[in-house]
Every structure is written in C-alpha cells, then in structure tokens.
C-alpha positions in Angstrom: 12.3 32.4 -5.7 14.3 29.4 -4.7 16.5 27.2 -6.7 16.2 23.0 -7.3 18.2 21.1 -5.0 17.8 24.0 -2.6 17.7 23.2 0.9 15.7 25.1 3.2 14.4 25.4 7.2 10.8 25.9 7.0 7.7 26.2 9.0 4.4 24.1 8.2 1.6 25.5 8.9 -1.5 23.5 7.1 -2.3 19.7 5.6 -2.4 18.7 2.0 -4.1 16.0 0.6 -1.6 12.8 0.6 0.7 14.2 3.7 1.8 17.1 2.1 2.7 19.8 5.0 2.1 23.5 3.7 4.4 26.3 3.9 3.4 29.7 2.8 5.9 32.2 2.1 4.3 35.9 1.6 5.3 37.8 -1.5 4.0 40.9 -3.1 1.8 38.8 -5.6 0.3 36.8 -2.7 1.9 33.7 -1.0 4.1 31.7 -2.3 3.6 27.8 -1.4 5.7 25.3 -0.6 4.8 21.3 -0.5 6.7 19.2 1.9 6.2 15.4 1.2 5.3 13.8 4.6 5.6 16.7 7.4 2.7 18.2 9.5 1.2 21.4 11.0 2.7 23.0 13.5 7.1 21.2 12.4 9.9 23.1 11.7 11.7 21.1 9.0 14.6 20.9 6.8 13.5 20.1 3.1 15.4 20.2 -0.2 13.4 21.8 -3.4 12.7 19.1 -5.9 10.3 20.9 -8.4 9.8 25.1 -8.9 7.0 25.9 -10.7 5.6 29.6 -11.0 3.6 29.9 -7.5 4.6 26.6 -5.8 7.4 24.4 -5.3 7.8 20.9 -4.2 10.4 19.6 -1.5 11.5 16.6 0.1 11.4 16.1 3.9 15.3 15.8 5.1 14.6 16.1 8.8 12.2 17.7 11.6 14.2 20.1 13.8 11.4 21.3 15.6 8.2 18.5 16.6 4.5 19.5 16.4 2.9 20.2 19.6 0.3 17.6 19.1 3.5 15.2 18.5 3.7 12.5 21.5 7.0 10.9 21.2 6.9 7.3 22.0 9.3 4.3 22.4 8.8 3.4 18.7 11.4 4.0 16.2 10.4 6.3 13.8 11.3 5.4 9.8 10.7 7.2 6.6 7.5 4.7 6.3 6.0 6.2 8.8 6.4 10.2 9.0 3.6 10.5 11.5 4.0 7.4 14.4 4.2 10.5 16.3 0.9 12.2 16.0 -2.0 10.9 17.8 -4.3 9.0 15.6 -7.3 11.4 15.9 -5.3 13.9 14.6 -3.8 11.9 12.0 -7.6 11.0 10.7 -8.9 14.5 11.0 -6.4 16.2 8.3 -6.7 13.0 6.0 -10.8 13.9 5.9 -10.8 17.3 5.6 -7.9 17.2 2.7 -9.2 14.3 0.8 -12.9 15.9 0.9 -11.1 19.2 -0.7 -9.4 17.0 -3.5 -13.0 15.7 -4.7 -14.1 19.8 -4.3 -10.9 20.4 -6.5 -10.3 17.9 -8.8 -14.0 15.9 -9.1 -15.6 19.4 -9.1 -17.8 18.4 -6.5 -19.2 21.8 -5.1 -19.9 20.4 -1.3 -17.9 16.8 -1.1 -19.2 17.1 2.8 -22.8 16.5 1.1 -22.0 13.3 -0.5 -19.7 11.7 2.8 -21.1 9.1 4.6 -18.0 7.7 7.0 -14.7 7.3 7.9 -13.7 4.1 8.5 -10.8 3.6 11.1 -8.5 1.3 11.1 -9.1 -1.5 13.6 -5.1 -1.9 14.3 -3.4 1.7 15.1 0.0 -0.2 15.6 1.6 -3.8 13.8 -1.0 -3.5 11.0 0.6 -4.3 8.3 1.2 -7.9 6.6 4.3 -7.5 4.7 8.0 -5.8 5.3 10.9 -5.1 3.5 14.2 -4.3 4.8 17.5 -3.4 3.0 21.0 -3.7 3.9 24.0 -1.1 3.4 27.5 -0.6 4.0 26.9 2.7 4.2 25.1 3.4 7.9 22.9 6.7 8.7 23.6 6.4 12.9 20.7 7.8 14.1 22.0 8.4 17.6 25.0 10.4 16.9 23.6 12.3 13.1 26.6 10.7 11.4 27.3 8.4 8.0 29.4 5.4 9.1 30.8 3.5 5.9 32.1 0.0 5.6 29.4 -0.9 7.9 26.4 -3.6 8.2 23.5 -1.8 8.2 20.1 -3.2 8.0 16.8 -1.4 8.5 15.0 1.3 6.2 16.5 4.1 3.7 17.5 7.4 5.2 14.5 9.7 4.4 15.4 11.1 1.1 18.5 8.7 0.1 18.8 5.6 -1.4 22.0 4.4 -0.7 21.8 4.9 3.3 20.4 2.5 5.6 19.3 3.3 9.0 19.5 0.0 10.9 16.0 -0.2 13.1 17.3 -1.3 16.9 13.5 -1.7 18.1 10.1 -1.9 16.8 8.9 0.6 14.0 4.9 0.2 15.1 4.0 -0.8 11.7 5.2 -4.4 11.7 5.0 -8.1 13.8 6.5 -6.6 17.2 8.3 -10.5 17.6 10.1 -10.0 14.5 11.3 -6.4 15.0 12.3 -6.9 18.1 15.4 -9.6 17.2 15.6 -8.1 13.7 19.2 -6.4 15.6 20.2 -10.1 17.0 19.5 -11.2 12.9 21.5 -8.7 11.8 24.6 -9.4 13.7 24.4 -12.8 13.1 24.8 -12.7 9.5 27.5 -9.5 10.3 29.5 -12.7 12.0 29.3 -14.7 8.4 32.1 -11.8 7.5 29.9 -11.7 3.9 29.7 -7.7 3.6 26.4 -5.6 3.4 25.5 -4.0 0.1 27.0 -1.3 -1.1 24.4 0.6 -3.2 26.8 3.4 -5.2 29.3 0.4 -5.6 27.3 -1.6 -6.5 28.9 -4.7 -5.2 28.7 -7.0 -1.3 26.4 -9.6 -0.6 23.2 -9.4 1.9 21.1 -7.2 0.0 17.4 -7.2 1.0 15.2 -9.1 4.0 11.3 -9.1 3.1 9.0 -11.0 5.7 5.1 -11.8 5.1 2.7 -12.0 8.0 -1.0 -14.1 7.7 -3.0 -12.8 10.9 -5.0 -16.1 10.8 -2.0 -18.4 11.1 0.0 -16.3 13.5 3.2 -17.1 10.7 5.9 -15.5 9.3 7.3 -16.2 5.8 10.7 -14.8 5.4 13.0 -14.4 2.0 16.6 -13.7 2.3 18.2 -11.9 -0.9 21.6 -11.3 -2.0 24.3 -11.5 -4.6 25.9 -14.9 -5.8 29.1 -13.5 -4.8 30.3 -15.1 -2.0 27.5 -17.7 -2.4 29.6 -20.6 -1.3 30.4 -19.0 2.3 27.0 -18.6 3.0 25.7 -21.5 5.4 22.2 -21.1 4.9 21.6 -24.3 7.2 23.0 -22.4 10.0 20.4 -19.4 9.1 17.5 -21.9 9.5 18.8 -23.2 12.1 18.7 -19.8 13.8 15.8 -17.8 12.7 13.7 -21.6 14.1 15.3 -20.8 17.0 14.4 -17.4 17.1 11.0 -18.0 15.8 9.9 -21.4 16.5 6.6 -22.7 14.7 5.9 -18.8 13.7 8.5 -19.5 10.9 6.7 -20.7 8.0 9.0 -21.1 5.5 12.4 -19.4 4.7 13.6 -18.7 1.0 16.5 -17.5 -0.5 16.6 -14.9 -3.7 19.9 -14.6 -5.6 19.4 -11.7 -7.5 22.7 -9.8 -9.7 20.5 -7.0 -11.2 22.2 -3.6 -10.1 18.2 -2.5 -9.7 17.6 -1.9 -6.2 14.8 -4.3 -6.4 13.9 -7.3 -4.3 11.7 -9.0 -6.4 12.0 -12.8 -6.7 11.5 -12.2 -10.4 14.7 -10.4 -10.8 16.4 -13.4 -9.4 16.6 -17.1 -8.9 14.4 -18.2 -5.4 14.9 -21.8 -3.4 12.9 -22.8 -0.4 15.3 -23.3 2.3 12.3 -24.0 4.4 8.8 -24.7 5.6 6.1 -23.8 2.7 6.4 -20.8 0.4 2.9 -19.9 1.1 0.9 -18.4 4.2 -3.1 -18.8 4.3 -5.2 -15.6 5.2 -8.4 -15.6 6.2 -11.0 -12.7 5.2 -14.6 -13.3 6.3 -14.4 -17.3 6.8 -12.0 -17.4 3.7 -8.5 -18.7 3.0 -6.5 -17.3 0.9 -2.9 -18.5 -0.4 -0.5 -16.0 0.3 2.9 -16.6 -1.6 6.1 -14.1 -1.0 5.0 -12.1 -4.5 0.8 -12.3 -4.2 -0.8 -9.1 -3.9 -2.7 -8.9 -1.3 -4.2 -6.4 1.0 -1.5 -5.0 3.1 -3.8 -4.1 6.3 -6.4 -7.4 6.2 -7.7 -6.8 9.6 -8.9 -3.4 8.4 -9.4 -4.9 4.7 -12.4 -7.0 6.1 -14.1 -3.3 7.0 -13.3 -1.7 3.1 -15.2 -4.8 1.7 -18.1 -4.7 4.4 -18.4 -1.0 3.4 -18.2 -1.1 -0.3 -20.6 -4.4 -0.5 -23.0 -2.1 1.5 -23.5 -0.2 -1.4 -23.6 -2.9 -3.6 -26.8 -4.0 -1.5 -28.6 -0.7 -1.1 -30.1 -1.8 -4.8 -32.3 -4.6 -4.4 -30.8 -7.6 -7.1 -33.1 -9.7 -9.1 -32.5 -13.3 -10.1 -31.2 -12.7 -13.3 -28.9 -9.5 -12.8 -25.1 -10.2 -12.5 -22.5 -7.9 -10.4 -18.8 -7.4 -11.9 -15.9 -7.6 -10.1 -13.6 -5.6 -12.5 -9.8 -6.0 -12.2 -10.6 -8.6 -9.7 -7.3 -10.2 -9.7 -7.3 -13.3 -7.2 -10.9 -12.9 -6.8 -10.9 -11.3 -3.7 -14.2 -9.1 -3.5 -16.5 -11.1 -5.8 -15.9 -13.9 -3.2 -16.7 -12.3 -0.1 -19.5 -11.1 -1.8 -21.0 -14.8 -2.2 -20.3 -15.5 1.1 -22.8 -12.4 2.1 -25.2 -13.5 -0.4 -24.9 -16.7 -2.2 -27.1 -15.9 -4.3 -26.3 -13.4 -6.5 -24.6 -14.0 -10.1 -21.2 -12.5 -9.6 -18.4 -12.7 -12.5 -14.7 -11.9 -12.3 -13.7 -10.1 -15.0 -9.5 -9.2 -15.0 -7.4 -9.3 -18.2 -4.1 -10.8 -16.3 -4.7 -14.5 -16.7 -2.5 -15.7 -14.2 -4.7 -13.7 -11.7 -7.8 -15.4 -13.0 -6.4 -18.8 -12.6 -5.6 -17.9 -9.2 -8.7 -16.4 -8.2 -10.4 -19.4 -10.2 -8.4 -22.1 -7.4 -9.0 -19.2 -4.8 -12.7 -20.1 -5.3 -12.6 -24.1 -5.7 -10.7 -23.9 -2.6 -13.2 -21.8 -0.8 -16.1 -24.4 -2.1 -17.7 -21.3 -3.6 -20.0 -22.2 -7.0 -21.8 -19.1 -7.6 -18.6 -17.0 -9.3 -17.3 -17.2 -13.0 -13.9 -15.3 -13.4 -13.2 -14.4 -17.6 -9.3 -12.9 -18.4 -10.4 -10.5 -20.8 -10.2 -6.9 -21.3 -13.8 -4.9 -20.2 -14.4 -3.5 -24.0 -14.0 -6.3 -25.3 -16.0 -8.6 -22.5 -19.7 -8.2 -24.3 -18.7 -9.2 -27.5 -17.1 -12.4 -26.4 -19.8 -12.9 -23.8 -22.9 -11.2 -25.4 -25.1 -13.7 -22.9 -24.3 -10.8 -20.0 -25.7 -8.1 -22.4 -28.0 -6.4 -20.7 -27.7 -8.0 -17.2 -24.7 -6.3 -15.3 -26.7 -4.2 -12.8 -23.8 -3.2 -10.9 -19.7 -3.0 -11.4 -17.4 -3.0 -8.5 -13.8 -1.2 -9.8 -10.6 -1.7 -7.5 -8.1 -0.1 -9.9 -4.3 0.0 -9.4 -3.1 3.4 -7.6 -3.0 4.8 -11.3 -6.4 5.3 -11.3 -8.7 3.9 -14.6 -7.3 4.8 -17.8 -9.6 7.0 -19.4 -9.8 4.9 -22.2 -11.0 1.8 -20.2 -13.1 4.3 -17.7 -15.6 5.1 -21.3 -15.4 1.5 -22.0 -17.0 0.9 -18.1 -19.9 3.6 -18.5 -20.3 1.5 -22.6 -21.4 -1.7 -20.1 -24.7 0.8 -19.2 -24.6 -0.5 -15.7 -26.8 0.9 -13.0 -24.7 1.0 -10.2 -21.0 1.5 -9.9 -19.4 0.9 -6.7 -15.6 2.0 -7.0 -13.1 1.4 -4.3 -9.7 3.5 -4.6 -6.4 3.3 -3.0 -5.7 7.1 -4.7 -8.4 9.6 -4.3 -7.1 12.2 -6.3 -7.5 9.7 -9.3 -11.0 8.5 -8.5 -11.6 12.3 -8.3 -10.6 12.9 -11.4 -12.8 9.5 -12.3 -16.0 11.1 -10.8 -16.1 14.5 -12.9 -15.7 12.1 -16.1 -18.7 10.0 -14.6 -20.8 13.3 -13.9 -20.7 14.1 -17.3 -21.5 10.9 -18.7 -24.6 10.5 -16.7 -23.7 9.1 -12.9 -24.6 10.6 -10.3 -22.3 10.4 -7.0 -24.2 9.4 -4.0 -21.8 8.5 -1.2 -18.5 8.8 -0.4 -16.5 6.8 2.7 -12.9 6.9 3.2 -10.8 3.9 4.7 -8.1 4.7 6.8 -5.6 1.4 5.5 -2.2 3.1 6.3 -2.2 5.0 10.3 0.7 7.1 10.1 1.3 7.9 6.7 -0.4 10.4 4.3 -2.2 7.2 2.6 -6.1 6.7 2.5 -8.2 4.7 0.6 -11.6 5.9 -0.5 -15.3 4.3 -1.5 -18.0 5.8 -3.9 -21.4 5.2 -5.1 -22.0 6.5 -8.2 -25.7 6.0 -10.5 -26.5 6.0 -13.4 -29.3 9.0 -14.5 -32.6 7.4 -15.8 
C-alpha cells in the first residue's frame, strides 16, 4: 500500500502503547494500520514510512499540521523530547494506563490485566522533572519561527524531530529541565558564537562546540555542567573566560564545570569517547533519596526523575513487605548496580538481610562506598552473575525469600530470567522501565509457576510515551 521513505498527511485517531498515535486506513481486507512514533488522538500529522509490513506500517512523526483539541498550547517550547508538553497531564496518564494494561492482555496473556492493577502512580513534578540534559550544537539550524534550514549557523538546542544533523536552538524553557538554566541557555550560546570557534557540523563532520550536557541534584539545588568539543581549535578556546561566565550566570548553583575533548565522528557525548578535565568546582553532585546521599558524577546512572523515584521505591518495597520476613530470610537486590534499592530498603527496615547481587563490579564497588557512606551495615553487595551466585555462595541456599529485578530497558534475557525462577524464591518484586518486556517476562513466569498478583504503573517521564511499571508475582505452593 505505501512505499518506505514515503511521506504521508494522516489523521490519528487512537493510542498505542509507548506513544504510538494510530491511524487506520480502510481497505477491502479490513483496516490497514499505521503507527506514528510519538503523536496523539485527535492530530493531523505529517509522517514518513519507515517499516511496511503486510497489515501495518511504521512512520516517523515529521510535524503536526493540525493540534488535538485536548492540546493546550503553552509558553513552553516544545522539543522532539517531549511530543506531548501540550496535552494536559490527565489526559496524558489516561492513554498510558489503558495502552500499557492492553500490552500485558497482549503480550503477557493476561486475560483481564484490569484484575491484577492496583495504581498509578503520578509523578509528583509535571514540569522541570528531570535531573539530567543534553544539548547538541549544529551549523546547520532548523528556524523554528520561519520553517526554514539555515546553514553555517550556531545552533544549539535539540535535534529536529526525525534528523540528526539539524539542531533547533531552544530560545526558552522546554518544561522538562532546571527553568534557571534554560532560560540563559540563548545568552550561553552566543557567548561561545562570539569565541568565532564554529558549531558542529554533523554530515561534515568537522567545527568545534559539539555537545552541552548539565546534571541537576534536587537536594543541593546544583548544577554540574560538561562542555564537549573537538581539539581543533583547542588553543582559541579560553575556557577561563567560560568559568568566568557561566559563575556569573550561575553563581553557587554551578557545581563544577568540565571539559570533554572528544574526535570520534560518533555523535556521542560520552566522556568515555574522549579525554575530560575539571575546569571547575567538584565533578560530583550529592542526591538525596529517603535521608540518603548519593554521589552523582557526569556518567553515574541514576534515576532521571528522583523526586518521583522516591514513590517507584515506596511502591515496589510495599510489596516486598506484604510477606511477613523472618530473621533468617535474605531479599536480593538483582542488577542492583550502585546499590540503590537494597539501601532504601534498610532504611525502611534495618533489619532485614538484604544482598546486592550485580555482575558489573565497578557498580558493586560503588554501591559498596554508596553504603559505607550512608553508615548502613545490614547490606552485602557480591559482582557475580545470578546462575552462578549459589554455587559461589551456597550459605544463601535456601534463604532468598524474595528477589527484587530492575533490569535494563532490554528486559531479562531469557536465559538469566530461568536462572531467577532456578533461585526458587517466593516472592519476586520486579520493577520495569519497559512494560512490553516485563510482559513478555510474566507469561514466561506464569508457566514456570508464579502467579501475578499486582500490577502499578509509574508515571517517570510526563510528556512522553514512557512509563515504568511494578509487579508482584508468587511463586505456586
């Protein structure tokens, strides 16, 4: 019916899980679909075909031509980050629950999800949520005013939606970020314009400022900022007089200012792919998650939304103490990385035997000075791999009770998810930032003898298509 790289005007007219927009296109077989990556019910868009399959295609949103009429247009500046700024929040949260309940119909085969859900969490910050930002430069300017590509310009801001060599520079704040910061991020960017170093030029691969990414702690009130660009032209760059500025601009908010020279053609701004100094300040922030600090450098993960973090972990450690512990059961914190969760769990109840189990050891030593730092005694963290763990630990044989999983976005490996349901735990409390994968996770658990009790969804990511999920699942006497 259509062709690849085919664009097309279309009408949405329903919600997909992961803020698809639905179009339906009738055909003498029935409708043909149509998946449009972030647009909403009720928009006329412009979208280019990216996959054709048999009865559906996907396509990429290239603009909205026509708004929603639940669409409330506001002073914020809307970026490809955040397709829906525009849609009240209530609406936002109401498509993300009934679509993510139809994936666990679909994919978990779970007859009546609705029978198994127990909240939705909202998040406690609609607007400048998030903890970290990053923001590229270009030569090559989308003008959002006048619709038109400007090159050999100094552009710095977010990708045109569906490109990756245009920049649309932001001129005021995107609602997702530290208001202070976006609101002089246009006085940053013409003062390194008036260094007369160029922008990047993506196809070109050549110029100078490449990438600006900025950290946030809540507790502190801080902002950690790293600057990254080429080494050529490194010698013209006056990075005192940067300092100088941005403490003007910023005052005691700026933590600590660091420069990344990075050559890879990669459009990456990982400190990894480069060479990093501290111009400034501390390389660190602190967080704080129920009466905890946390070290934040500019390449820790870390929960992007922490206010609303603290309400994922209060939920999920709900279920963790539904069962009544004894003295001598132990709850895992699998891929536990810094040793975020099996912490705050010792906080609520010191004591419980908790372990930290994550097979990245420079996580583990992490969470392990995460914990000394914190003062708490009642946590072990082992780098090992979980089908493995018993054999080089056979003293917890026997005495998990319960296993909290926080996965990566790829979901378990099924592999690793039989080794898991091997550890013949009792309770398994699994948090997801994907819910099509834990799904998919929950029919394999059904058939190896869990049942799934509850189900809460987390709403990290207002105005996106992202929502993070929370299931109980038990193990059949």
């Amino acid at each position: 019916m259509f062709k690849r790289s085919e664009v097309l005007n279309v009408s949405i007219s329903e919600y997909a899980f992961g803020g698809k927009g639905v179009v339906k296109i009738p055909t003498e077989s029935g409708f043909y679909i149509v998946l449009v990556d972030n647009a909403f019910p009720g928009q006329v868009v412009k979208a280019r075909i990216v996959k054709k399959r048999k009865k559906h295609a996907e396509a990429k949103l290239i603009e909205v031509i026509k708004r929603s009429p639940v669409e409330k247009i506001s002073d914020f500046q809307e970026i490809s980050g955040a397709p829906y700024i525009y849609v009240p929040i209530n609406e936002q949260e109401k498509q993300k629950k009934i679509s993510t309940l139809e994936i666990f119909r679909r994919i978990g085969n779970i007859e009546n999800p609705k029978k198994y859900f127990d909240e939705f969490i909202s998040s406690p910050k609609h607007f400048f949520y998030r903890n970290k930002m990053e923001y590229s430069f270009s030569s090559i300017e989308h003008d959002i005013v006048t619709g038109k590509d400007v090159d050999d310009s100094f552009a710095l801001g977010f990708k045109r939606r569906g490109t990756w060599w245009k920049v649309e520079s932001l001129n005021k704040n995107s609602g997702l970020f530290d208001s202070q910061w976006e609101s002089i991020i246009s006085d940053v960017r013409e003062f390194l314009k008036s260094s007369g170093l160029p922008a990047w030029h993506p196809p070109q691969k050549r110029g100078f400022f490449r990438h600006i990414v900025v950290r946030k702690s809540f507790f502190q009130n801080k902002l950690l900022i790293n600057i990254v660009t080429s080494s050529v032209g490194l010698d013209y760059f006056k990075t005192d007089d940067l300092v100088f500025y941005l403490k003007n601009k910023l005052g005691e908010r700026l933590a600590g200012l660091q420069h990344t020279v990075n050559d890879n053609i990669a459009d990456r701004s990982k400190i990894e792919n480069g060479t990093c100094s501290l111009l400034y300040g501390q390389s660190f922030l602190v967080e704080r998650l129920f009466g905890l600090d946390f070290e934040i450098s500019m390449e820790s993960f870390f929960q992007t939304n922490p206010i609303c973090a603290e309400n994922l972990y209060a939920k999920a450690l709900d279920y963790v103490f539904e069962e009544k512990l004894k003295s001598n059961d132990v709850v895992m914190d699998l891929f536990c990385g810094t040793g975020t969760i099996g912490q705050i769990l010792s906080v609520r109840n010191p004591d419980v035997k908790i372990i930290g189990v994550d097979i990245v050891e420079e996580a583990i030593k992490d969470a392990r000075r995460n914990a000394e730092r914190n003062q708490i005694n009642n946590i072990k963290f082992y780098a090992s791999d979980v089908g493995k763990f018993l054999k080089e630990y056979p003293e917890y044989i026997g005495k998990i009770k319960t296993v909290i999983l926080d996965p990566p976005r790829a979901g378990i490996a099924p592999k690793t998810l039989l080794k898991i349901i091997s550890l013949q735990v009792e309770n398994i409390i699994y948090i997801s930032c994907n819910p099509s994968t834990q799904a998919r996770d929950t029919n394999i658990l059904i058939n190896e003898g869990y049942l799934l009790q509850k189900i809460s969804f987390v709403d990290q990511f207002p105005h996106t298509g992202h929502i993070e999920s929370i299931a109980k699942y038990k193990k059949v006497k």
